[in-house]
DOGUVEX-352307 format. One record per atom (N, C-alpha, C): x, y, z. Coordinates in steps of 0.2 Angstrom, whole numbers, plus 5000, padded with zeros to 4 digits. Example, Ala and Ser with C-alpha at 12.3 -4.5 7.8 and 13.67 -1.06 7.14 Angstrom:
<sites>
{{5066; 4972; 5039}}
{{5062; 4978; 5039}}
{{5066; 4984; 5039}}
{{5064; 4989; 5035}}
{{5068; 4995; 5036}}
{{5064; 5000; 5039}}
</sites>
This chain:
<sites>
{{4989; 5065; 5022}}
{{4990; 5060; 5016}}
{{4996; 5055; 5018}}
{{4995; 5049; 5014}}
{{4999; 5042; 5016}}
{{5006; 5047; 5013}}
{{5011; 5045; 5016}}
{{5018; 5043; 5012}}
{{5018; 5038; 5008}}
{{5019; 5039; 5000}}
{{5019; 5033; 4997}}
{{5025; 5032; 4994}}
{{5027; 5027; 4995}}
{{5036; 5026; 4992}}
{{5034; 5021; 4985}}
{{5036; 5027; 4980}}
{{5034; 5025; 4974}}
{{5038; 5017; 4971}}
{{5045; 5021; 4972}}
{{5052; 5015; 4970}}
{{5052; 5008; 4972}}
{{5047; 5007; 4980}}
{{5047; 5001; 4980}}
{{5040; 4997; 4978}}
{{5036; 5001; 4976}}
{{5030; 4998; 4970}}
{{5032; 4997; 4965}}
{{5038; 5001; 4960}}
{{5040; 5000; 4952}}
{{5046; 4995; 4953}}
{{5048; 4995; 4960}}
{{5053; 4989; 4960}}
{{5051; 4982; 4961}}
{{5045; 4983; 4964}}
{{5042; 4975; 4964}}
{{5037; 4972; 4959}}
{{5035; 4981; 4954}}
{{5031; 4979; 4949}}
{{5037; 4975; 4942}}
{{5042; 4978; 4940}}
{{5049; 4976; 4939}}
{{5051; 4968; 4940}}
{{5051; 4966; 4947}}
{{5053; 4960; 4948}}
{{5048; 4956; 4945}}
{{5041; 4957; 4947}}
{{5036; 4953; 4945}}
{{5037; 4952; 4938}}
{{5040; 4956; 4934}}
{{5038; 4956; 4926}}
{{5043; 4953; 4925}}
{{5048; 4952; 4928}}
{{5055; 4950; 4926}}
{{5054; 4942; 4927}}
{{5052; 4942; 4933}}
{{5049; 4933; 4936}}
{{5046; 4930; 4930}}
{{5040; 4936; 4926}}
{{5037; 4931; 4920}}
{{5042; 4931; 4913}}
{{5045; 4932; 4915}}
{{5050; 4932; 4908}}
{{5047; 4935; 4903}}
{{5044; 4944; 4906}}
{{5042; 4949; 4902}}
{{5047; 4956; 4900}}
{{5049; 4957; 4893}}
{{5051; 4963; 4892}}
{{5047; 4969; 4893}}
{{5051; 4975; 4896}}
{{5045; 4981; 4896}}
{{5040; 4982; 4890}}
{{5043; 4980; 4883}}
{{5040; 4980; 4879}}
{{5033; 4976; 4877}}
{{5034; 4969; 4880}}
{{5031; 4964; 4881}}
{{5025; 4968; 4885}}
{{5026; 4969; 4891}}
{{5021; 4970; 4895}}
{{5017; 4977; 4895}}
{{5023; 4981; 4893}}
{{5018; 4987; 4889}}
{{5012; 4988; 4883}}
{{5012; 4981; 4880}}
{{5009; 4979; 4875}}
{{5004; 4975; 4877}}
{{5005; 4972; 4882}}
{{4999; 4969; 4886}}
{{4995; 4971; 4889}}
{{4999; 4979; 4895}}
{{4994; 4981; 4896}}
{{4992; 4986; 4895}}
{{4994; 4990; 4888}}
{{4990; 4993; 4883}}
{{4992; 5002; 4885}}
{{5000; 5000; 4886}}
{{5003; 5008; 4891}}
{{5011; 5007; 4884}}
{{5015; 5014; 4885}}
{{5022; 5012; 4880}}
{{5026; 5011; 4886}}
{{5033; 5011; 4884}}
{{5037; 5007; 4885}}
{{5039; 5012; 4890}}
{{5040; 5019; 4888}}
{{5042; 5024; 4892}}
{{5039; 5025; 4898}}
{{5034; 5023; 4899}}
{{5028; 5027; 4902}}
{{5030; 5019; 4908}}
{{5031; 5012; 4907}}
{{5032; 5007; 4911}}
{{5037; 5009; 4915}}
{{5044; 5011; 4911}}
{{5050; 5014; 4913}}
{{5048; 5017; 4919}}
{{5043; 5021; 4919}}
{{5044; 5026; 4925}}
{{5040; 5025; 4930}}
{{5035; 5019; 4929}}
{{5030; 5017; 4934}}
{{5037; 5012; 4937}}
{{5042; 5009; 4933}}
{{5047; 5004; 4937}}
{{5053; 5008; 4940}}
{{5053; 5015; 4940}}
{{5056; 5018; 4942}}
{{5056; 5022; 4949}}
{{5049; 5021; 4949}}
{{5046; 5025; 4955}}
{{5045; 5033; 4954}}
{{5043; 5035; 4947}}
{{5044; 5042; 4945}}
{{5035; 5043; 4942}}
{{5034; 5038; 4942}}
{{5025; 5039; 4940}}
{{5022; 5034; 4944}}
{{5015; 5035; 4946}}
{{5011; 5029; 4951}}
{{5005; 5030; 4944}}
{{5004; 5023; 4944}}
{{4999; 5021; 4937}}
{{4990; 5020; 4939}}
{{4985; 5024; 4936}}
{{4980; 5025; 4940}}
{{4977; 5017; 4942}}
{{4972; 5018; 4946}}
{{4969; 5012; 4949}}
{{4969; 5007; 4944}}
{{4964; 5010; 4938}}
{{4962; 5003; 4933}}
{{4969; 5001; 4929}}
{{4973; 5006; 4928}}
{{4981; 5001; 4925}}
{{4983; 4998; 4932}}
{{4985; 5000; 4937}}
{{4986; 4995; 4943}}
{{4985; 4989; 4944}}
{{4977; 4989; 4942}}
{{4974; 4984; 4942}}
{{4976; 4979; 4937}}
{{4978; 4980; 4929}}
{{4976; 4976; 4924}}
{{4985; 4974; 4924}}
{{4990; 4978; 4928}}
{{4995; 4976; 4927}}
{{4994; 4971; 4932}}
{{4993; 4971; 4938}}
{{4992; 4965; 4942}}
{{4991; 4959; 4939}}
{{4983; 4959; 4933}}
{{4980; 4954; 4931}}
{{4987; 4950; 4926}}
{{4990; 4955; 4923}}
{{4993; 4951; 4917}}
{{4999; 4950; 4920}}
{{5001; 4952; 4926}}
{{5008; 4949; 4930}}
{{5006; 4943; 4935}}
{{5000; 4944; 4934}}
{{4997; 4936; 4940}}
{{4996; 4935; 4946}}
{{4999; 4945; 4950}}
{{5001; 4946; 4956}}
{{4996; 4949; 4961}}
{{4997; 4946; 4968}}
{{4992; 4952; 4970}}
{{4993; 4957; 4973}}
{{4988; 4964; 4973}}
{{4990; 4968; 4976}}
{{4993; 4970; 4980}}
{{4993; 4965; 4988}}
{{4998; 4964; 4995}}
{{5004; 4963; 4992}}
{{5008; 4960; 4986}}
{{5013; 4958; 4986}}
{{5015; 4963; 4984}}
{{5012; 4969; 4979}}
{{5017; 4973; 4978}}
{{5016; 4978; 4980}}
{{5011; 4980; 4986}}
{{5011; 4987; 4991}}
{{5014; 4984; 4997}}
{{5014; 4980; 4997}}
{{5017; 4978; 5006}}
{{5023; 4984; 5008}}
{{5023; 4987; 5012}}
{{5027; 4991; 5014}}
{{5028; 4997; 5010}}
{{5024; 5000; 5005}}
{{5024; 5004; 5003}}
{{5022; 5012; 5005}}
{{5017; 5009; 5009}}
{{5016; 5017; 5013}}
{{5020; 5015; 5020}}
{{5022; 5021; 5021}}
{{5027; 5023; 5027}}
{{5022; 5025; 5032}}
{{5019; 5021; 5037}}
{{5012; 5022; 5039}}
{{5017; 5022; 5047}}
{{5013; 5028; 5050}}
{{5017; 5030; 5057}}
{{5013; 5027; 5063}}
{{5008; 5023; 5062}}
{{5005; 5019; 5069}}
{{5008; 5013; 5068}}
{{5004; 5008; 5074}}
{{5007; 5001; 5072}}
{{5003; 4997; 5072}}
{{5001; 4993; 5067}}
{{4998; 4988; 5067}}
{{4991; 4985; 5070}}
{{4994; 4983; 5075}}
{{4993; 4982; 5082}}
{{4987; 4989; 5085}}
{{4989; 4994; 5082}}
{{4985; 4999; 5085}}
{{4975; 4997; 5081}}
{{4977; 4994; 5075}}
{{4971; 4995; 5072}}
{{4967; 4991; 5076}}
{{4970; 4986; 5081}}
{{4966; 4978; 5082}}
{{4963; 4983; 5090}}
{{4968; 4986; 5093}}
{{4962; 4989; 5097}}
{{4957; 4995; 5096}}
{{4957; 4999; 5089}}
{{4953; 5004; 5088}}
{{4946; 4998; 5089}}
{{4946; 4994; 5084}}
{{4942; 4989; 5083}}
{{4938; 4987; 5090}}
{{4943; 4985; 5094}}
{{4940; 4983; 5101}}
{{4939; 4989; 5107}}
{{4941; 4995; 5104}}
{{4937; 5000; 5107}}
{{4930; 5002; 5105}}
{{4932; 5000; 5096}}
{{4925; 5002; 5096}}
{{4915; 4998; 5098}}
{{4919; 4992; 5101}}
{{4914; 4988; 5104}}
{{4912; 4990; 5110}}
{{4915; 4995; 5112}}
{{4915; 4996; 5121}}
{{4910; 5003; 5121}}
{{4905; 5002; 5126}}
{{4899; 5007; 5128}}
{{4904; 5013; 5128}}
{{4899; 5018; 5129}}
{{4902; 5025; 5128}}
{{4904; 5026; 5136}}
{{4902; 5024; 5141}}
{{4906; 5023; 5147}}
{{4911; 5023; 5147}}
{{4910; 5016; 5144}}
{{4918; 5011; 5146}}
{{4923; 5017; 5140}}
{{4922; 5018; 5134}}
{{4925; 5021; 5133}}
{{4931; 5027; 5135}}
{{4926; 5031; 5138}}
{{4927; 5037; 5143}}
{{4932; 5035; 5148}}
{{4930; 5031; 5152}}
{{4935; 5026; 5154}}
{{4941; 5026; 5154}}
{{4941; 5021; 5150}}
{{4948; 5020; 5145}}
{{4951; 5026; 5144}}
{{4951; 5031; 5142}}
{{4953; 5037; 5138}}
{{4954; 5040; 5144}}
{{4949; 5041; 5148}}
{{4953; 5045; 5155}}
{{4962; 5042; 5157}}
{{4959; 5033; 5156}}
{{4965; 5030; 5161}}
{{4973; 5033; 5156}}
{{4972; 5030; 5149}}
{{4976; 5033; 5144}}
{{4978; 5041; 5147}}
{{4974; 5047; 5146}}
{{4975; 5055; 5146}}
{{4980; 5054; 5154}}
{{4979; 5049; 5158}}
{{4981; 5048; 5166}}
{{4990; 5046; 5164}}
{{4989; 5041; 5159}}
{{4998; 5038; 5158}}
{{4999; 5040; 5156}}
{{5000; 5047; 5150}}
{{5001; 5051; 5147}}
{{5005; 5056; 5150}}
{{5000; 5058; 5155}}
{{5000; 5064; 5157}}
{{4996; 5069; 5158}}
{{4992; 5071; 5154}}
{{4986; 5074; 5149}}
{{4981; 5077; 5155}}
{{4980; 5081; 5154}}
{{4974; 5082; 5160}}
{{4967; 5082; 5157}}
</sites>
């Protein structure tokens, strides 16, 4: 399961609200949660299910990239996903291939 780093979700959901010139209270009213309950989603001590997620976004104006970027502490690179992609276009040969050459630079037998 992902690493998810709460604190930096309630901290940018936090800034967001603050950009709009929103009170917790203000924005707990909008999005139909108390004040306590925001507190801790901006704390990083509660993660807010999908559909509040969703609706806090709507009424903050933000998109989702803005306020997950970097919040999962994700151990591959990037980069690795652009070549899953372009491995997976390659015959099962060419595959085998590739993967021996890899198990070869490794080490791997």
């Amino acid at each position: 399961m992902a690493n998810i780093n709460l604190r930096r979700i309630g901290s940018r959901l936090k800034k967001a609200r603050v950009a709009k010139h929103l009170t917790q209270e203000q924005f707990a009213e909008l999005v139909g949660l108390s004040v306590g309950y925001i507190g801790m989603i901006e704390r990083g001590t509660r993660m807010p299910s999908f559909a509040t997620f969703l609706d806090m976004l709507s009424v903050l104006k933000v998109t989702a990239d803005s306020i997950l970027c970097d919040a999962v502490d994700y151990v591959g690179i990037p980069r690795l996903a652009e070549y899953d992609s372009d491995i997976d276009k390659l015959s099962k040969a060419e595959r085998e291939k590739l993967f021996k050459m890899l198990d070869v630079y490794f080490g791997r037998d």
